[in-house]
Structures are given as structure tokens and as C-alpha cells.
C-alpha positions as CSV (number, residue, x, y, z in Angstrom):
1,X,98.7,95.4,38.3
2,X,97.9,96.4,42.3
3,X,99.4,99.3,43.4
4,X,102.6,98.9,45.3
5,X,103.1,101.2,47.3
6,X,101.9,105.2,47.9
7,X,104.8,107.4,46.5
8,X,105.5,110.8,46.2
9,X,107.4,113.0,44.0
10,X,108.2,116.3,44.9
11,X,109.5,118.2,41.6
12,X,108.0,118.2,37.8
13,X,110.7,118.8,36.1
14,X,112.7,116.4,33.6
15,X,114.1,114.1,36.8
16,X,110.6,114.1,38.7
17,X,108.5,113.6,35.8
18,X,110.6,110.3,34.4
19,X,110.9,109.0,38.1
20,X,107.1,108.9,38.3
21,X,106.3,107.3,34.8
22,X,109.2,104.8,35.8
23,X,106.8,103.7,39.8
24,X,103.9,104.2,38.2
25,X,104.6,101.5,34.9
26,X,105.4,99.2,37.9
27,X,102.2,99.6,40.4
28,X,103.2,102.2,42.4
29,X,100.5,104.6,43.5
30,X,102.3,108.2,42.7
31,X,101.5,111.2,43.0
32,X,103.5,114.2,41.5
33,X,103.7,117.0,43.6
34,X,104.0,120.4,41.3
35,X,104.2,124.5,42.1
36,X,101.8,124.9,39.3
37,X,99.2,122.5,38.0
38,X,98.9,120.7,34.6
39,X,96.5,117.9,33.5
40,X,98.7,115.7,32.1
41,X,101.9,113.5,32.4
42,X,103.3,112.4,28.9
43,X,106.8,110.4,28.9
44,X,108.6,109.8,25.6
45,X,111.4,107.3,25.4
46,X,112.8,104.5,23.2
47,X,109.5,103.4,23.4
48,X,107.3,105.8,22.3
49,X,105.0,108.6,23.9
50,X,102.8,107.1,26.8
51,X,100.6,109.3,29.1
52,X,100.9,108.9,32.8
53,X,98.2,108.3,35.0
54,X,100.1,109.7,38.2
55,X,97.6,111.8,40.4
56,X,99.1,115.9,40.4
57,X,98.5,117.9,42.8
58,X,99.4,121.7,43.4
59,X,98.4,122.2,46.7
60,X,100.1,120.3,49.7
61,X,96.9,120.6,52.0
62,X,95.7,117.7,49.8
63,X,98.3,115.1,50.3
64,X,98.7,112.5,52.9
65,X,101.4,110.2,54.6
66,X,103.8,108.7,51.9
67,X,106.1,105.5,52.4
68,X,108.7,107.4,49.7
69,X,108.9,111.1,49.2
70,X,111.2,111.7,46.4
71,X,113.1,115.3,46.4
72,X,113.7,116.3,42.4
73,X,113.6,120.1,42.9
74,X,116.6,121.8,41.5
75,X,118.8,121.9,44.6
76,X,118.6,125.7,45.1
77,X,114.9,125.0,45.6
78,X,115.1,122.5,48.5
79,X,113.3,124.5,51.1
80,X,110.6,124.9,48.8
81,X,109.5,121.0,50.0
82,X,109.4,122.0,52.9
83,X,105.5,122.4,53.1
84,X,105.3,119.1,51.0
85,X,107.5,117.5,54.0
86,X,104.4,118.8,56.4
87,X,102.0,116.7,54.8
88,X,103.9,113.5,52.9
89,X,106.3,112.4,55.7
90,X,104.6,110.5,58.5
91,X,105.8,107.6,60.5
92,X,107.8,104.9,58.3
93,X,108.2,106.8,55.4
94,X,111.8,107.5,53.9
95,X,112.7,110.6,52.0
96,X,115.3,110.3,49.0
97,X,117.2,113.1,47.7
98,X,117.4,113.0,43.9
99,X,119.6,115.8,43.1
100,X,123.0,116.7,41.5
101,X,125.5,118.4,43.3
102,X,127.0,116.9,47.1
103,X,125.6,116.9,50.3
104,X,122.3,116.0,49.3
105,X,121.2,114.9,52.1
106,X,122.0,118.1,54.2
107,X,119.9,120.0,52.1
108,X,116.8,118.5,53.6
109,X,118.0,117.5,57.0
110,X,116.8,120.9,58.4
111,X,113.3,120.8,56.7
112,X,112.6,117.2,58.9
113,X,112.5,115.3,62.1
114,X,115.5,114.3,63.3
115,X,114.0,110.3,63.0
116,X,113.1,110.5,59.4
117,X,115.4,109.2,57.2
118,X,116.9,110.9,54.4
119,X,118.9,109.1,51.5
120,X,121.1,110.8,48.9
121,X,120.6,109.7,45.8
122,X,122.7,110.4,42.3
123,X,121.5,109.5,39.1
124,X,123.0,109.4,35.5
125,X,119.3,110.0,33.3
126,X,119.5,113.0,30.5
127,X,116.1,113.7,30.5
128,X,113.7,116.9,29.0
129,X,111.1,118.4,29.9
130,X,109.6,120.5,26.9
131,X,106.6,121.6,28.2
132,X,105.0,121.4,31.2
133,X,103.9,117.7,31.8
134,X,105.6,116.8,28.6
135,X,108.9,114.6,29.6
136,X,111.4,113.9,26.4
137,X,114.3,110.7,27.7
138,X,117.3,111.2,25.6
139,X,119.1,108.3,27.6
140,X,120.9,106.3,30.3
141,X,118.9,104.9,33.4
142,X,121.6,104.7,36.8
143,X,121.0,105.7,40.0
144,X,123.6,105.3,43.4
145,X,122.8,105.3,47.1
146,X,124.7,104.8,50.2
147,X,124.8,101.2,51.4
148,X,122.9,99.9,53.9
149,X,119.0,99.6,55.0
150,X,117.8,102.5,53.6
151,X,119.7,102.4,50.0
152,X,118.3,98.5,50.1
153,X,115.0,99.7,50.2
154,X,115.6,102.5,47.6
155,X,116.2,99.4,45.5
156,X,113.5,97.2,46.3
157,X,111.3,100.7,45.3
158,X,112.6,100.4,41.9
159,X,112.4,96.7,41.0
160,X,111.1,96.0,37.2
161,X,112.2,99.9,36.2
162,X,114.4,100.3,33.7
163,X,116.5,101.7,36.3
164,X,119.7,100.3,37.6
165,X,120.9,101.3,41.0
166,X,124.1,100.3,42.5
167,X,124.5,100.7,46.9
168,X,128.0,102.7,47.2
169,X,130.2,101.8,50.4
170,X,132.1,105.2,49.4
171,X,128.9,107.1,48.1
172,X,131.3,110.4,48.7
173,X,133.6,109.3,45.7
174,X,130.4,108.7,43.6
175,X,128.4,111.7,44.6
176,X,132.0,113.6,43.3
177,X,132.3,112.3,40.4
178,X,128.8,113.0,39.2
179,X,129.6,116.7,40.3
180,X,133.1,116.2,38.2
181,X,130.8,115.9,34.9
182,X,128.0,118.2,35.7
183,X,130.8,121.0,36.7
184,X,131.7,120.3,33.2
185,X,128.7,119.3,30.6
186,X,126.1,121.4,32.4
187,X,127.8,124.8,32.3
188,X,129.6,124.1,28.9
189,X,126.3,122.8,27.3
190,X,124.4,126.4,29.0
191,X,127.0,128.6,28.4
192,X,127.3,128.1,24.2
193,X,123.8,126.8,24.0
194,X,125.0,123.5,22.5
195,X,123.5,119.9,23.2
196,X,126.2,117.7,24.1
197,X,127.9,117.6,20.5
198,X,129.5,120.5,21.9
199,X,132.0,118.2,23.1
200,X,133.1,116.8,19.9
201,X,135.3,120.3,19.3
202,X,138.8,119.9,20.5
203,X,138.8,123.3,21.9
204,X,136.1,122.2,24.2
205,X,137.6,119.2,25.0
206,X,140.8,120.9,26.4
207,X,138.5,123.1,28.4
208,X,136.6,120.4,29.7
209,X,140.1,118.6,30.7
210,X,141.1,121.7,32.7
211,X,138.2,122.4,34.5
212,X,138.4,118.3,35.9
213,X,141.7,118.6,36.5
214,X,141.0,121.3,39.2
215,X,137.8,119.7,40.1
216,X,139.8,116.5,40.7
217,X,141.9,117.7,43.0
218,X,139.3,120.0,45.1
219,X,137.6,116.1,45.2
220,X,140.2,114.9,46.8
221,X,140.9,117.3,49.5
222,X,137.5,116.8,50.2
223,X,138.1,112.7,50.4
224,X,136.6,111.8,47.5
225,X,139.3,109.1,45.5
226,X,139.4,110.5,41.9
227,X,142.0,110.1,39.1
228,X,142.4,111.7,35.5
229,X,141.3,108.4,34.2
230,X,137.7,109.5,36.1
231,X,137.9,112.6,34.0
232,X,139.0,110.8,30.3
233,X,135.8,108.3,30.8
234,X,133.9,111.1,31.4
235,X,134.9,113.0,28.2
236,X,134.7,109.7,26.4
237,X,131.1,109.7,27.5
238,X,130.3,112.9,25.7
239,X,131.9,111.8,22.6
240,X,129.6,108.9,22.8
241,X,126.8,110.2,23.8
242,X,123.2,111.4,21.7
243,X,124.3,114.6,20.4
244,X,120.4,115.7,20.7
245,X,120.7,114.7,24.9
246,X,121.4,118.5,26.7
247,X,121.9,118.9,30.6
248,X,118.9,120.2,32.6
249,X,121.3,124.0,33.4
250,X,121.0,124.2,29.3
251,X,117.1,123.9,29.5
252,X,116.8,126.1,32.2
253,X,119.4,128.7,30.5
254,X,116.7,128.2,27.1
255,X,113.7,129.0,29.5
256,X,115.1,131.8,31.2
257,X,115.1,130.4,34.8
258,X,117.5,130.6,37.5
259,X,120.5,128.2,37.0
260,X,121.6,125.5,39.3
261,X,125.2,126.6,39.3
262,X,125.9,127.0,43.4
263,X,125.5,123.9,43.9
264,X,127.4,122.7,41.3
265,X,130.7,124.6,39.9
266,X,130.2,126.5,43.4
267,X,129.9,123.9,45.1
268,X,133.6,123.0,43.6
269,X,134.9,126.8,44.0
270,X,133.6,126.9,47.7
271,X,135.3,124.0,48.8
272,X,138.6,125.1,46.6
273,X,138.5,127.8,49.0
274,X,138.8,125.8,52.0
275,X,141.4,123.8,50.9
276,X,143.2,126.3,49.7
277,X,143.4,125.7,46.1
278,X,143.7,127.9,43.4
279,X,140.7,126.9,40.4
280,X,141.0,129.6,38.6
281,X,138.7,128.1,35.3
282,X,135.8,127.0,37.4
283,X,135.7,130.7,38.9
284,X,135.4,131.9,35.4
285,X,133.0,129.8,34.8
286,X,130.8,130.7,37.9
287,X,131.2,134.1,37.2
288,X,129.8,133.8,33.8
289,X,126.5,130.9,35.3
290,X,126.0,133.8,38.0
291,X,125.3,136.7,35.0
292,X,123.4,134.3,32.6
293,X,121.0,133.0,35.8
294,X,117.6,133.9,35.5
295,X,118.3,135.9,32.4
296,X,116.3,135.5,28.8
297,X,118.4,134.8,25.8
298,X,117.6,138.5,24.6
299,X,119.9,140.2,27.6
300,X,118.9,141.2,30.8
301,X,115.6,141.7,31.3
């Protein structure tokens, strides 16, 4: 198969590994763009195990002009592109923000030119990395952009992946109710270091239905359209989910790095607090995701 089109992916974990096997298996020319170098990409799935012959580089100086740069850094890491930007982004290319959390887009806005353009992207893929270069997919494939040009493209990108990617008209309601089940599943799934069976207890059921109920209304303040109905399909989800699939703040809580947990139940407390509206289980829970971040399962360290 010729190669498509020259892409690059900024990020090795579980997201920007999977992302890469997904271009590459299609023609794409990608290149994975890492902080620390391995030899090898190896993507298991349904499928089997399949290695990955993506080009990975550690050191930005030896990159050129992309026509996609994919962001998959956790979002607290987003400035850490910035070096990446220097060398991938040239004239036509379009940079996509895979990330969780809201206001993906404004993460990267102050790392570029004001001409490039920079498309928000949230995806829906439980996916593992167990060691470096080693990817484990423990299921669904979805992505959502914004409308228009740009999301069109994003599309086009992925034609003949196993991904399916809708263009959102309200992108704010979608990007919101991703955060509505990560400010649930990933600090749940971190904070007992379960998998997503967790969910199948009631008495982590009734948690998980208070902390959307508060993070259903701090969406709507912020003009998202939610409903409890957003929040029982969610929980439903769980219950019918691969007990083995995890969240990517549980892997990083098993590994010992920093959590993601600003941008997600912060992200919910911070707007509370501009609204003016009391959430007093997703403080909790940021309070205990800020003194489990970066910390080893032994104590602190």
C-alpha cells in the first residue's frame, strides 16, 4: 500500500501508540514522537499482536513538516510538544488534540501560530500500554470533532481504520460528557485499584451517580446540554463493559506517575467554582487524586 500521507504523533502512551498502528495499517507514513526511545511498536487487539513499523524518534531536531500532528500527551503535559510543534508544524499542516478533559484546543493554542489550525478531538478507546512500545486494546474505537473543514479532514485521515468518527455541531455537549465518565471511571478505577468491574458493586454505583449528578449540573452552567439519562447510559456502559479494560489514571496510579486529575475532576471543581456550585464529592475526590499523584503504591516516596 503507498503511503498516504506523512503523520505525526506526539505521545507513546496507550492513545498515541494505537492511533499510529490504526494510520499506519492504512498507508500512512507515521512517525511516533516519544520522550524516551524504544525499538519497537507492538499493538494487540481482537486481532492478535502485530508489530508496527512506524519510524520513533526521541529527538525533535530529526523531524520535519507533517500534514497531521496528533497531540496524545496526558493533558498536564501539553507544553511539553511544544519543541515537537517547532519542527512538525509547517505550512498546511493541521494539529489535532487527542486528549480527555475540555478545552483541548486551548491547551495548544499558545504553543502555535495563530494560522495553524488546531482541532479538539475526544475519543472513547480503553487502551494499555504495558510496557514501553507494547500497546494492549481492551475495546471501543469512537472518536468526535467539531464540524466543519477541519473535522472533515480529521475524517478523511482515518478512512479504512477501525475507527468511527462522528463531526459534532455542539462538540461542547460531547467534549462534557466524555469528562462526565472520566470524572467518574478514571478516579474510581485509580482510587481502589480496580479494572472497571469495580462498577458492578452497588456501593460504587451510588457513588458514581452522585458524583454525575454534580458533574451534570456544573455541565450545564458551563452550556453543555446534559441529563441524568447521560449519566444512567454511562453507568450502563460500565456494567457492560470488559471487566479487564482499566482507565489510563489507573495505569498511571500502577506505575507511579503523576495523575491526570486537573484536567479532569478539576476541571469539574474549577468550573463549580465559578458558577457557584457546591460539589462537594468531586472535591473529595480531587483531594484524594492530588495525594495519590506521582506517588508509588508503597506510600510516599
Amino acid at each position: 500500500m503507498g503511503q498516504a500521507g506523512r503523520i505525526a504523533v506526539i505521545g507513546s502512551g496507550g492513545i498515541g501508540g494505537y492511533l499510529a498502528g490504526a494510520l499506519e495499517q492504512v498507508g500512512h507514513a507515521v512517525t511516533l514522537c516519544v520522550r524516551t526511545p524504544f525499538e519497537r511498536l507492538i499493538v494487540t487487539d481482537a486481532s492478535g499482536e502485530r508489530e508496527v513499523p512506524v519510524r520513533i524518534v526521541a529527538d525533535p531536531q530529526e523531524v520535519g513538516p507533517a500534514e497531521w500532528v496528533l497531540v496524545t500527551t496526558k493533558a498536564q503535559d501539553t507544553a511539553s510538544a511544544e519543541p515537537w510543534f517547532r519542527r512538525l508544524v509547517g505550512p498546511g499542516t493541521r494539529v489535532a488534540v487527542v486528549q480527555n478533559g475540555v478545552d483541548q484546543a486551548a491547551r495548544a493554542r499558545p504553543h502555535l501560530a495563530a494560522d495553524v489550525p488546531v482541532l479538539p478531538a475526544i475519543i472513547y478507546c480503553s487502551v494499555e500500554r504495558t510496557a514501553p512500545g507494547r500497546i494492549t486494546h481492551h475495546g471501543s474505537t469512537k472518536m468526535s470533532v467539531p464540524a466543519g473543514e477541519d473535522g472533515a479532514a480529521f475524517v478523511r485521515l482515518f478512512a479504512g481504520t477501525p475507527f468511527e468518527i462522528t463531526q459534532e455541531a455542539d462538540f461542547t455537549t460531547v467534549a462534557w460528557r466524555k469528562l462526565l465518565s472520566n470524572a467518574v471511571a478514571n478516579p474510581i478505577t485509580a482510587l481502589t485499584l480496580r479494572r472497571i468491574a469495580v462498577f458492578r458493586e452497588p456501593a460504587i454505583q451510588e457513588l458514581a451517580r452522585g458524583l454525575m449528578d454534580e458533574v451534570i449540573r456544573v455541565a450545564n452552567a458551563e452550556g453543555a446540554k446534559l441529563t441524568g439519562e447521560d449519566g444512567a447510559r454511562i453507568l450502563e456502559g460500565y456494567l457492560r463493559f470488559n471487566g479487564d479494560g482499566g482507565s489510563s489514571m489507573l495505569y498511571d496510579r500502577l506505575a507511579g506517575r503523576p495523575l491526570e486529575h486537573a484536567h479532569l475532576t478539576g476541571a469539574v471543581v474549577a468550573a463549580a467554582e465559578r458558577h457557584g456550585i457546591d460539589v462537594p464529592l468531586n472535591r473529595t475526590i480531587l483531594a484524594l487524586l492530588v495525594a495519590a499523584s506521582g506517588q508509588g503504591l508503597a506510600g510516599d516516596r
